[in-house]
C-alpha positions in Angstrom: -22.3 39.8 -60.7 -25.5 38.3 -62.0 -25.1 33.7 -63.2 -27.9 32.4 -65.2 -29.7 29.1 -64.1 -27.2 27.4 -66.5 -23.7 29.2 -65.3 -25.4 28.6 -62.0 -25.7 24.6 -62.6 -22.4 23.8 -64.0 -20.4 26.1 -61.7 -22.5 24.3 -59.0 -21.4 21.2 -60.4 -17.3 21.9 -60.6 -17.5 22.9 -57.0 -19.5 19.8 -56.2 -16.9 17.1 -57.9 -14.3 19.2 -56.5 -15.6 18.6 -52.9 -16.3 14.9 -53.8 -12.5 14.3 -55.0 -11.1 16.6 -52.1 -13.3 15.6 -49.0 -11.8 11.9 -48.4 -8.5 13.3 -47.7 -9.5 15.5 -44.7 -10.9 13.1 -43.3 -10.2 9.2 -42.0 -13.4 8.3 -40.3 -14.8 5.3 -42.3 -18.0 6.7 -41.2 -18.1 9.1 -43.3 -16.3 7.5 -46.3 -19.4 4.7 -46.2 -22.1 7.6 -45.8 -20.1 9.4 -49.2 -20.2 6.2 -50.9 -24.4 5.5 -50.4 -24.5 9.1 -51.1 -23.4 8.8 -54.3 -25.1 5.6 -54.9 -28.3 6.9 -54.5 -27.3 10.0 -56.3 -27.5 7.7 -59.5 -30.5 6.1 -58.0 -32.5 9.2 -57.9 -30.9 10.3 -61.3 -32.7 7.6 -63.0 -36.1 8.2 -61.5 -35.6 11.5 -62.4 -34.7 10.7 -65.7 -38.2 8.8 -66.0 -40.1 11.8 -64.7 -38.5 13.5 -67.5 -40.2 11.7 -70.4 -43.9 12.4 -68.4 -43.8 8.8 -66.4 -44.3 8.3 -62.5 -42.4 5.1 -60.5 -43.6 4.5 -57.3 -41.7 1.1 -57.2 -38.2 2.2 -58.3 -36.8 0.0 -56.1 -38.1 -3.2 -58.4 -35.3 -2.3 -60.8 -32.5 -1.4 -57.9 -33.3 -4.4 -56.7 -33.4 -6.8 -59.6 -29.8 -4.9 -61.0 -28.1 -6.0 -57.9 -30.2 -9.8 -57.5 -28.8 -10.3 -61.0 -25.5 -9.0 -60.4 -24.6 -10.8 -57.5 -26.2 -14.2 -58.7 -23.6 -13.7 -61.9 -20.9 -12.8 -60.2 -21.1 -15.3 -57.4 -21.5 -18.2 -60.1 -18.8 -17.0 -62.8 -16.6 -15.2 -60.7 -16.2 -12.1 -63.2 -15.6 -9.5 -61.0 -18.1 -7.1 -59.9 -16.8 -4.4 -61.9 -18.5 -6.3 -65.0 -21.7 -7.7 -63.7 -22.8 -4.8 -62.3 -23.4 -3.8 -65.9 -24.9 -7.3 -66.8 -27.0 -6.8 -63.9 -28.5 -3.5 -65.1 -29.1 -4.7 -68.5 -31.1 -7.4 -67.0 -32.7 -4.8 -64.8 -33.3 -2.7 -68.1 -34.6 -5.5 -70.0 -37.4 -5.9 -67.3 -37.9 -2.4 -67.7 -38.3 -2.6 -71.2 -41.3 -5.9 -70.7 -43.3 -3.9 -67.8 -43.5 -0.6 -70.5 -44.9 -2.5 -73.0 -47.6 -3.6 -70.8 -48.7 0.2 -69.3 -46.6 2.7 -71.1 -49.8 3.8 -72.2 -51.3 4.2 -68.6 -51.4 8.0 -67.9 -48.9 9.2 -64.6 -50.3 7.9 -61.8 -51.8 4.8 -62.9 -48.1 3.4 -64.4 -47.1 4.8 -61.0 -49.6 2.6 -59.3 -48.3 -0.1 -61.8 -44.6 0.1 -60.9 -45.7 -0.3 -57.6 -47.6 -3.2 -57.6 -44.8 -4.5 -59.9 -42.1 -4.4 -56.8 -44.4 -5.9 -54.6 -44.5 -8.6 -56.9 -41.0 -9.2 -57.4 -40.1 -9.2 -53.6 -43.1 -11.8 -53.2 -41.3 -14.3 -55.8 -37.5 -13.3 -54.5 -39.1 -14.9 -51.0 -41.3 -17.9 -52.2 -40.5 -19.2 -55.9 -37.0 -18.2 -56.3 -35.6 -18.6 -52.6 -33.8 -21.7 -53.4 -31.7 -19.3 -55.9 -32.4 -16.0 -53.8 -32.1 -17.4 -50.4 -35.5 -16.0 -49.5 -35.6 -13.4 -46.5 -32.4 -14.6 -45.0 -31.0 -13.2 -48.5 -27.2 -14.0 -49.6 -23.7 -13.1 -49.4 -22.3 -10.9 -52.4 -19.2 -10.1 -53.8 -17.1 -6.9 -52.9 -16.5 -4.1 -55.4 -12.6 -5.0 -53.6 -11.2 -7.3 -51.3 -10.6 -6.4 -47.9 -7.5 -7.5 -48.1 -6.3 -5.1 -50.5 -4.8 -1.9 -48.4 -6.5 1.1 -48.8 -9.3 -0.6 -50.8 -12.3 1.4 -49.2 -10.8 5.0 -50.6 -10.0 3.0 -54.3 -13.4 1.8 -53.8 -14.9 5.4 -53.0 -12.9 6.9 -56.2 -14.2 4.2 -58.1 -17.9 4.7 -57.4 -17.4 8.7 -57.9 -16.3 7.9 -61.5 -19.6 5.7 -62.2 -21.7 8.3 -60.4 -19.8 11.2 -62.6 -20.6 8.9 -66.0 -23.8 8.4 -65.2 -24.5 12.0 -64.8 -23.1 12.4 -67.9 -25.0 9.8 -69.7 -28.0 11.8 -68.4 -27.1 14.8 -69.9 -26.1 13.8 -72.9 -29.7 12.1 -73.2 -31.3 15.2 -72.1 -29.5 16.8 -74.6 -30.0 14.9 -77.3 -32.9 14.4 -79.8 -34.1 11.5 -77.5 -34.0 13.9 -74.5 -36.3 16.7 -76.5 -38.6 14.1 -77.9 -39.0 12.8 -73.8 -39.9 17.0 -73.0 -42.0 16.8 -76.2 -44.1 14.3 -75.3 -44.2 15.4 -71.5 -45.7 18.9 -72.0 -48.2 17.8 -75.1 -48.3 14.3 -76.6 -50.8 15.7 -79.0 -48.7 17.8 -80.8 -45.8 15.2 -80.0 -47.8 12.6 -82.5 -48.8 15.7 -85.2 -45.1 16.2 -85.1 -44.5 12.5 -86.1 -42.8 11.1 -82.8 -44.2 7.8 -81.4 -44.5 8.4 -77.7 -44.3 4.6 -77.0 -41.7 4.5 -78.6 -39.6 7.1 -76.6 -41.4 6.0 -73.3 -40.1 2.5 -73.5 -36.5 4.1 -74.5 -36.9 5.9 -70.8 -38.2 3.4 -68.8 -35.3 1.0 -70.5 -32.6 3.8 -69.4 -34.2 4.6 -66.1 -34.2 1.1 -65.4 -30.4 0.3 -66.5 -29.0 3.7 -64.6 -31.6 2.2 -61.3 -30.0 -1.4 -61.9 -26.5 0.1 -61.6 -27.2 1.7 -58.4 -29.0 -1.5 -56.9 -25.6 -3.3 -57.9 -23.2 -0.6 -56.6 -24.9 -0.3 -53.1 -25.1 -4.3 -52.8 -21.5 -5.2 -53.5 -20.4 -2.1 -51.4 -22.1 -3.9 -48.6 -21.2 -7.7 -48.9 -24.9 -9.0 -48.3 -28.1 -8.6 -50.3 -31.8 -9.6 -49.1 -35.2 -8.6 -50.4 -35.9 -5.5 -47.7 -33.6 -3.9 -51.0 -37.6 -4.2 -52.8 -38.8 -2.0 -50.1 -41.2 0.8 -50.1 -38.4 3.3 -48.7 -36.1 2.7 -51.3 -38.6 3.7 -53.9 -40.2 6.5 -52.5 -36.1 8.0 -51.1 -35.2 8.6 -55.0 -38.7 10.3 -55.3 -38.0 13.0 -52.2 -34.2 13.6 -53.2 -35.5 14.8 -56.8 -38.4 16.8 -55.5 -36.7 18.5 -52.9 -33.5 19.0 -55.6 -35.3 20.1 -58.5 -37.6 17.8 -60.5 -36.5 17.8 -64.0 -33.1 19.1 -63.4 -29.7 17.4 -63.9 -27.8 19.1 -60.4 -31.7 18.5 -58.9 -30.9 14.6 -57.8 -27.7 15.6 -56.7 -28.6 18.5 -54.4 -31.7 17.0 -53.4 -29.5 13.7 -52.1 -26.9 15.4 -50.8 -28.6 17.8 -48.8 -31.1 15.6 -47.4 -28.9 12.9 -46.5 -27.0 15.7 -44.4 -29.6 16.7 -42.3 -31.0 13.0 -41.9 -28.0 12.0 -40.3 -27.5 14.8 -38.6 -31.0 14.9 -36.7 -29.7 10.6 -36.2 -26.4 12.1 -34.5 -28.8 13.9 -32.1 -30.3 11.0 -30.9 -33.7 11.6 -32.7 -35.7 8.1 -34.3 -39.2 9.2 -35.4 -38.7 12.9 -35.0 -36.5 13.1 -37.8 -39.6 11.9 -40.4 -41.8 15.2 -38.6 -38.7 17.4 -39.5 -37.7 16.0 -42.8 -41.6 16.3 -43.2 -41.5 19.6 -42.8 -38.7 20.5 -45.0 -40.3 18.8 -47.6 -43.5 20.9 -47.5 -41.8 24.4 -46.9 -39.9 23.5 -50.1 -42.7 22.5 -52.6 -44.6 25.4 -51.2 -41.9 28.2 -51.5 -39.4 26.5 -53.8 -41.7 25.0 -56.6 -38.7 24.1 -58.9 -36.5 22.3 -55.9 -33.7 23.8 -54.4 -31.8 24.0 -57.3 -33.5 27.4 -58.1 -32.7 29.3 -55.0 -29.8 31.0 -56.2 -31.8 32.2 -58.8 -34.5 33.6 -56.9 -32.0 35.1 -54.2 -30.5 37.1 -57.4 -33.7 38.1 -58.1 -35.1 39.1 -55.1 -31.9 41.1 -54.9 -32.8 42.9 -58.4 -35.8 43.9 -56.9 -34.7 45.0 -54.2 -32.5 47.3 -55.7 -34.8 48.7 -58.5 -37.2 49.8 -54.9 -34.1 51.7 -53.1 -34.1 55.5 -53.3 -31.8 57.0 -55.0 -29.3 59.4 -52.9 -30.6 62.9 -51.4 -28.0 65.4 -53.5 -25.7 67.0 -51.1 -25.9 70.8 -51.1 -22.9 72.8 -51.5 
């Protein structure tokens, strides 16, 4: 029995969420409850890079807008006292609005020199969270932020776990649906030839600024989820890991894809902390290194498309057997 790519993706999918709803309950190590939960965390944090690459723009400084969603988050929620379950939302929107200021300045920049941009731009921001705004930010010693759910609450980490699967499930959902729609083919549009994008009579400003604005929201979400998971926020969140992570998870994945993000995360996080279990520090960036080439070099299109190409290498391979020698009576 033969799947297309799509079958492949969404029965791929089921058996994913079905893991993710099944796995806490055969398990009690809080270990691996915390790893699930920055799992999925940065599932939505790659997601929106990927979502960006989607409409033809490069981020090297992602983490400008993870950051800045959960600064703005915990700043709201510590003065108010609406629960994080709100400003995590008002967080994004202030990560998105950002978003929304930095593409009107170099939307029009081609890839890599909005990449270049972006990353300048989270250099920036982690300079001013340290000097101008540490009497707000706390500067490098950072600040304490509100849990997702109190401690004293029994069994809050596991509601907390279910709770961050459902954001992570809505925000792959979101995706789609903006792949999907007329939004998402104008972003593909104007990726593969803005030309004919403009003789067709869409305004590729226009729909860039609409991705960098949902890029940056979906980003902002994440930046808040992982910070009030934790309890404490300081400005290493700006840092150039956290924007170049998103950018391996989707390349390794699938670049373009909406189960790309998710494999690429999940898999790689996986064998990060199992090389870390074997006692391994630097060694494990050689080996991840390595992984990383092998798979742009024989899997293009991310690991997403290896069931594909294992079906067809296995049509191939049966087109070249030899049929069977009659037997004589």
């Amino acid at each position: 029995m033969y799947f297309n790519r799509d079958e492949l993706a969404k029965y791929g999918m089921i058996a994913t969420l079905a893991i993710a709803v099944v796995i806490p309950f055969l398990t009690d190590s809080m270990f691996i409850l915390n790893l699930l939960v920055l799992m999925l965390i940065f599932i939505i944090f790659a997601s929106s890079w990927n979502l960006l690459a989607y409409s033809g723009q490069g981020s090297l400084g992602h983490a400008a807008f993870f950051g800045i969603g959960a600064y703005a988050s915990t700043l709201i929620a510590a003065q108010s006292g609406i629960t994080p379950f709100v400003t995590i939302f008002i967080g994004a929107a202030v990560a998105a609005f950002i978003g929304i200021l930095i593409g009107l300045t170099c939307v029009r920049l081609k890839e890599w020199f909005l990449a270049m941009v972006t990353f300048g731009f989270a250099i920036i921001v982690q300079t001013l969270t340290v000097s101008v705004l540490a009497p707000v930010t706390g500067g490098w010693d950072g600040l304490s932020s509100p849990r997702l759910l109190s401690p004293s609450i029994p069994g809050y980490q596991l509601i907390e776990y279910y709770a961050i699967l459902v954001i992570t499930i809505a925000s792959i959902a979101a995706i789609w649906y903006i792949m999907k729609s007329r939004i998402g083919l104008a972003f593909l549009a104007i990726r593969e030839n803005e030309l004919e994008a403009r003789a067709a009579g869409l305004d590729p400003v226009r729909y860039r600024l609409l991705a960098f604005a949902f890029s940056a929201y979906i980003a902002g979400v994440a930046g808040a989820l992982e910070i009030h998971h934790i309890g404490y926020l300081t400005p290493e969140l700006y840092g150039v890991d956290n924007s170049f992570w998103p950018i391996t998870y989707v390349i390794l994945g699938g670049l373009g894809t909406l189960a790309g993000p998710v494999v690429g995360t999940v898999v790689l996080t996986v064998i990060w902390e199992g090389l870390k279990a074997t006692g391994l520090t630097f060694g494990r960036y050689v080996i991840v290194g390595v992984i990383l080439i092998l798979a742009i070099i024989f899997l293009p299109r991310g690991l997403v498309s290896l069931p594909e190409q294992v079906q067809e290498w296995l049509k191939r391979r049966r087109r070249k057997e030899p049929l069977p020698e009659p037997v004589g009576d």
